[in-house]
N, C-alpha and C positions, 0 to 999 in steps of 0.2 A: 739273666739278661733278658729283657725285654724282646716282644717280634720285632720291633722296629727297628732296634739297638743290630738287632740277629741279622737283617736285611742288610742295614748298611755291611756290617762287617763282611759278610759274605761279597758283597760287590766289591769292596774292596781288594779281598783278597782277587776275586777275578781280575782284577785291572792289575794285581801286584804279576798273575799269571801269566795274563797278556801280555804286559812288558817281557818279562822272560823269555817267554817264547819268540818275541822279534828279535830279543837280545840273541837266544839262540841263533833264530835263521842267519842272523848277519855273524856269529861267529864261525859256522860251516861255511858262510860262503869266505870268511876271511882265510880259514882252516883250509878250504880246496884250495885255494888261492896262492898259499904259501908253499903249497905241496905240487904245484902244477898240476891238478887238477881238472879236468873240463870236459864239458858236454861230449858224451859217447859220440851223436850226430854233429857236433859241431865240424863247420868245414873246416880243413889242414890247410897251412900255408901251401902257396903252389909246389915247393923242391919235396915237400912229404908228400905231395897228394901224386906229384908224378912218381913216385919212389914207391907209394903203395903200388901204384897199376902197373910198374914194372915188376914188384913181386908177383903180381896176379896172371901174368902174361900166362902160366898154361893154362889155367883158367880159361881165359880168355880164345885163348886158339882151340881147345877142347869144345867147349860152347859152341865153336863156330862152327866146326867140323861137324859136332850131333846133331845142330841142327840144320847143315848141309845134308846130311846121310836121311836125316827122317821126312825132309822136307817131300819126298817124292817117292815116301815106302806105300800110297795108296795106289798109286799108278800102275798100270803094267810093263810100261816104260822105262820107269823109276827114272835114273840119272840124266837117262837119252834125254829129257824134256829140257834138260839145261841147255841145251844145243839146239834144241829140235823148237825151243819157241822163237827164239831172236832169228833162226833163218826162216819160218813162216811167216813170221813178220816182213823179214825181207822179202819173201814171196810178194807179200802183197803189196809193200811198197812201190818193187818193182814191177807192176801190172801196172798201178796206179799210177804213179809218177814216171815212169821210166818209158811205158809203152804207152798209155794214153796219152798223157802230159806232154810227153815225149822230152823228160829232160837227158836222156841217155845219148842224145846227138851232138854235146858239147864233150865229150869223156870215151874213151876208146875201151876202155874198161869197165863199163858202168856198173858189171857186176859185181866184179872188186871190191870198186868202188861204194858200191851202197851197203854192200855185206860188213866192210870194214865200220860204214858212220856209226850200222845199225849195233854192231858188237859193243862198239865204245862205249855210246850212250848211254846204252843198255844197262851197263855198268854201273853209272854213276845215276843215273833215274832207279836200279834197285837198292844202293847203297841209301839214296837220299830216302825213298821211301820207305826200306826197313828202322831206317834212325830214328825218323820222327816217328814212330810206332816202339822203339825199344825201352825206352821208360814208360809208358802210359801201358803197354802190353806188359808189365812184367812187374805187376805192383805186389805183389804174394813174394816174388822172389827178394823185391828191396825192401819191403818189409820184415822179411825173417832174417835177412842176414845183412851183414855189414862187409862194404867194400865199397871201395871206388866206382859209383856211377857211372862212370864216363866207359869202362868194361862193357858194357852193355851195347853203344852205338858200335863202339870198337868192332866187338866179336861179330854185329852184322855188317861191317864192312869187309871183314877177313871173310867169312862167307861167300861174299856176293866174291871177292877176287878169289877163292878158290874155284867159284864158279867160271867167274872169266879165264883161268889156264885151261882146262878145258876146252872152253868156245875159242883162243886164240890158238890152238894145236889144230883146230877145225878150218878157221881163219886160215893159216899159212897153207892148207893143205888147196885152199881155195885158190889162192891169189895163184899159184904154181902152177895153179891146172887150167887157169886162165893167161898162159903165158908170159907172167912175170918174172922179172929173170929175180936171183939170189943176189942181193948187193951187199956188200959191206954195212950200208946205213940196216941193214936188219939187227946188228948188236946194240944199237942205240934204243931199242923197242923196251929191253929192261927198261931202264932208265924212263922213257916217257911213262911208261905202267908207274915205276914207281912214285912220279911226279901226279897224278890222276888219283892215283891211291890217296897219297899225301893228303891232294884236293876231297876228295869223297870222306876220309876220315872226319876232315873241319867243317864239310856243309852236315854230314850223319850228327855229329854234336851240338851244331847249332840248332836243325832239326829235332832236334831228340829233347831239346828244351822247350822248343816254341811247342811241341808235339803232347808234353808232359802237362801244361797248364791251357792250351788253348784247344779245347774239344775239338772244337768243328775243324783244325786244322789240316788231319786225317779228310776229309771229306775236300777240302778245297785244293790239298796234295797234288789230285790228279789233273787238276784245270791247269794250275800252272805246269806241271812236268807237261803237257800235254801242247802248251803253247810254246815251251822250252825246246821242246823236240822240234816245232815247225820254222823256231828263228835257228835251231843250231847247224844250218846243210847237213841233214842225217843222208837223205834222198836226192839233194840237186847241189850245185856248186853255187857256195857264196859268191865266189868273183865272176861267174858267169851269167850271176841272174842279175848282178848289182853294178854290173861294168859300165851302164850308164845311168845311174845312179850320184848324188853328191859322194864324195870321197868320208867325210864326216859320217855315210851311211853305212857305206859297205865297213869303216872302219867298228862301228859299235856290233855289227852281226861277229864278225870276224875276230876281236876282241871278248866276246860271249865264250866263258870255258868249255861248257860241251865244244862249242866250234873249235877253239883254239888243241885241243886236245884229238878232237877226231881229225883236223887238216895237219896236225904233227903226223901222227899214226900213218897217214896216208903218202902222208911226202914221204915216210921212211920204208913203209909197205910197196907204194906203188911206182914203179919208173914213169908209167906213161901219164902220170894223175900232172906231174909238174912238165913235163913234158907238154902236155893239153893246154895248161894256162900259159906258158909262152909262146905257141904255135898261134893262138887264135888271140895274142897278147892282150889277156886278162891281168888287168892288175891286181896284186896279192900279196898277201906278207910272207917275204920271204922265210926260209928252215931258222935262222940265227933267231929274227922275231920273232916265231912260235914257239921258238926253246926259252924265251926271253918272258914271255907271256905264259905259259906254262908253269918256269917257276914265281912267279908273279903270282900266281892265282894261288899256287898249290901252297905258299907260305902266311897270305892274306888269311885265306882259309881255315889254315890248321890253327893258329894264333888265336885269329878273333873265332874261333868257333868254340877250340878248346878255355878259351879265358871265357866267353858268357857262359858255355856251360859249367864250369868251374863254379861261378859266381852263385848259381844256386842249389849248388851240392847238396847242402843241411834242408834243403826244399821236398827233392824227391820222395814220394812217395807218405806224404803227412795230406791228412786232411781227407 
């Protein structure tokens, strides 16, 4: 055979190859196909994906607890910090607002009072801030292993509430020794915690996505938690700073979940707190509303937080 002759046939046979081999690729992918088959990363239908993360659950509470325990092994203090920052904070709140400002002359209890905003909040500004940080902090771990993403936001919000039992055993010991009497509405306290949770679990998720792919989001985190804290009455009374205000106003502060959440807590915490806004007849949403708006937020939240993080499962952790 001729070089020429030699040429062609060889290109041939490459093209007769090259066929084969797409014939191949499309019969493994028809091969996977028939066998159920499919992408390890590929995201689960929602009822699998919530049925892995309930397999994972000690996982998940394990996680949370080591990294509650390590969080404050450099300290001399160790654990005391978990108490010992939210009521320095209130220290200084209370300097600031309470005795300069002087918003403590509307509230018979302002100490209560402010100790209570500043615990709540507390809460859900560590929750929000650990979530948006738990996929973008933790690219080694979702790259070596496979599980349920959403584990991640999870385990720092059980955290931060293991931290809040804690700060609420300190809390009750406060409100007592400030002469609040023990009512019946203190069994209701579960309950509002677990509704706040609910809520911190679905903003930690949705957080933990925008957190995942938007860099600087960690850097702008603090501006808003920061302006969040000054619309939510941590340190003064919504209805008393807004009582002559449009009613459309005071109703959007008040309406605001921090708020809605810390003025529950407090109407069930404090006798004299509801007492004060009828005395100096502040208008306000009443317990039924807050219970109303509470779960209101805490089911918005859990939904649309946990379905868009959902939505980018097979995302985390590539690239």
């Amino acid at each position: 055979m001729s070089q020429p002759e030699s040429a062609i046939a060889d290109s041939r046979a490459g093209d007769r190859a090259g066929g084969s081999f797409q014939n191949g690729k499309e019969s493994l992918a028809a091969l996977a196909e028939r066998h159920g088959l499919r992408r390890a990363i590929a995201r689960p239908s929602l009822p699998v994906y919530l049925r892995q993360l309930w397999d994972r659950r000690h996982f998940v509470v394990t996680y949370a607890t080591s990294r509650n325990v390590s969080k404050y092994t450099d300290s001399a203090l160790g654990q005391l910090w978990q108490v010992l920052t939210p009521l320095l904070n209130a220290a200084v709140y209370f300097l600031m607002f309470g005795v300069i400002m002087g918003q403590k002359k509307d509230l018979t209890n302002y100490t209560a009072f402010l100790i209570t905003g500043v615990f709540v909040y507390s809460y859900t500004q560590r929750s929000v801030t650990g979530g948006a940080k738990s996929v973008s902090g933790n690219l080694s771990l979702i790259r070596a292993l496979h599980f349920p993403r959403a584990a991640l936001p999870l385990a720092y919000t059980i955290q931060e509430f293991q931290q809040l039992a804690v700060s609420m055993g300190v809390l009750f010991v406060i409100v007592l020794v400030t002469h609040e009497p023990l009512t019946w509405l203190w069994l209701l306290i579960p309950f509002a915690l677990l509704l706040q949770t609910v809520f911190n679990v679905g903003m930690s998720l949705l957080l933990a996505r925008v957190g995942a792919f938007v860099r600087d989001m960690n850097q702008l985190l603090p501006f808003i938690l920061r302006t969040w804290l000054y619309t939510s009455g941590v340190f003064y009374s919504i209805p008393a700073r807004m009582k002559d205000q449009p009613e459309w106003a005071r109703f959007l502060l008040e309406f605001n979940p921090p708020s809605v959440f810390i003025d529950l807590m407090r109407h069930l915490l404090l006798q004299t707190y509801p007492e004060d806004l009828a005395k100096h007849d502040f208008p306000h949403s009443s317990l039924p509303q807050l219970w109303l708006y509470a779960a209101f937020w805490a089911v918005v939240a859990l939904i649309g937080g946990f379905w868009y993080f959902w939505r980018a499962e097979e995302r985390y952790g590539r690239g």
